[in-house]
N, C-alpha and C positions, 0 to 999 in steps of 0.2 A: 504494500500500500504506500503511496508517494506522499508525503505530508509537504501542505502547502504554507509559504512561509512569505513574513511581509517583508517586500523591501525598505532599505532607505532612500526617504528621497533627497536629494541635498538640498539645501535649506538657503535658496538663492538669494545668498547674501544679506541675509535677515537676519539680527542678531535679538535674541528675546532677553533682558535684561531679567537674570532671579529677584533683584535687591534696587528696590527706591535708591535713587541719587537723593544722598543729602546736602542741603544747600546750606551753600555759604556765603556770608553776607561780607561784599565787598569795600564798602564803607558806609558812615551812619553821619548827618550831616544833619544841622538846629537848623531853624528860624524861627525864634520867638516860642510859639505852641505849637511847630508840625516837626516831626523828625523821619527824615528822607533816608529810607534804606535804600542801598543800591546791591543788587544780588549777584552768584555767578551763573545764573542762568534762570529761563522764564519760569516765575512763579503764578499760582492762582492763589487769590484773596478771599477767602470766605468770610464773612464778619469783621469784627474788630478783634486784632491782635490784644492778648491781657501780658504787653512786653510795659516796662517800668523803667524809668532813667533814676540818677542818682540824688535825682530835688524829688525831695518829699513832698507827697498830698499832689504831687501831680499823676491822672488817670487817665489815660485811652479813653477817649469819645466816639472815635470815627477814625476810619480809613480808606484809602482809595489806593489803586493802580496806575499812577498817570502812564508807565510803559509797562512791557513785558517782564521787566528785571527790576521796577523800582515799587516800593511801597511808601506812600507818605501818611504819616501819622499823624491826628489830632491828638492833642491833650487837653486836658481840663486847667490847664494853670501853664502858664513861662515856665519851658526847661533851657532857657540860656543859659542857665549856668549849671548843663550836664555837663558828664564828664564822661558816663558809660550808659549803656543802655544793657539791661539785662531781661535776658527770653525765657521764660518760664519752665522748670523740667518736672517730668521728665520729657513731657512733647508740648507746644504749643498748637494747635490742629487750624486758625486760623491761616497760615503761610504756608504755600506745601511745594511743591516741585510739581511739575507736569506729572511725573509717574507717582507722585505720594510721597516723595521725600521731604524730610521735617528739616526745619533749621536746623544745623548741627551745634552753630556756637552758643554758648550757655549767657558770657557779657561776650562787649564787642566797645572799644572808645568812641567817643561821640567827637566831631568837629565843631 
């Protein structure tokens, strides 16, 4: 009896990623009450980020995507005088990579 067997077929140049790309955040820049992330590659925004700078009493209100790669942030109060911005752990689930990837860095310096 001949037993019948699957081939392979080769996988034209398509590579299936196991594991979310985690993103990292290229620089973090003020003005006044919005804090401008800039990423290394395109991210999706779903709600408001609960990320926190180094001036107390100021909170996340609102966020937007003006590009692919940046997030800008409202606060509730002046973080002119930040100095870090720090990302919630163990995952923040508003900021993600195209495939699901979480922000990797925990703080980051603020300009």
């Amino acid at each position: 009896m001949a037993m019948l067997s699957r081939t392979d077929k080769p996988g034209r140049g398509r590579v299936r990623q196991s594991k979310p790309t985690p993103v990292r955040i290229l620089s973090a820049t003020k003005n006044t009450t919005v804090l401008t992330l800039t990423f290394d590659q395109p991210v999706v925004l779903k709600g408001v980020p609960q990320y926190t700078t180094s001036v107390e009493g100021a909170t996340a209100v609102s966020a937007e995507s003006p590009s692919i790669d940046t997030v800008a942030i409202t606060f509730s109060a002046t973080i002119a005088a930040a100095t870090t911005v720090t990302i919630p752990s163990p995952v923040e689930p508003a900021i993600r990579s195209v495939d699901g990837g979480y922000v990797a860095d925990s703080t980051f310096p603020v300009t």
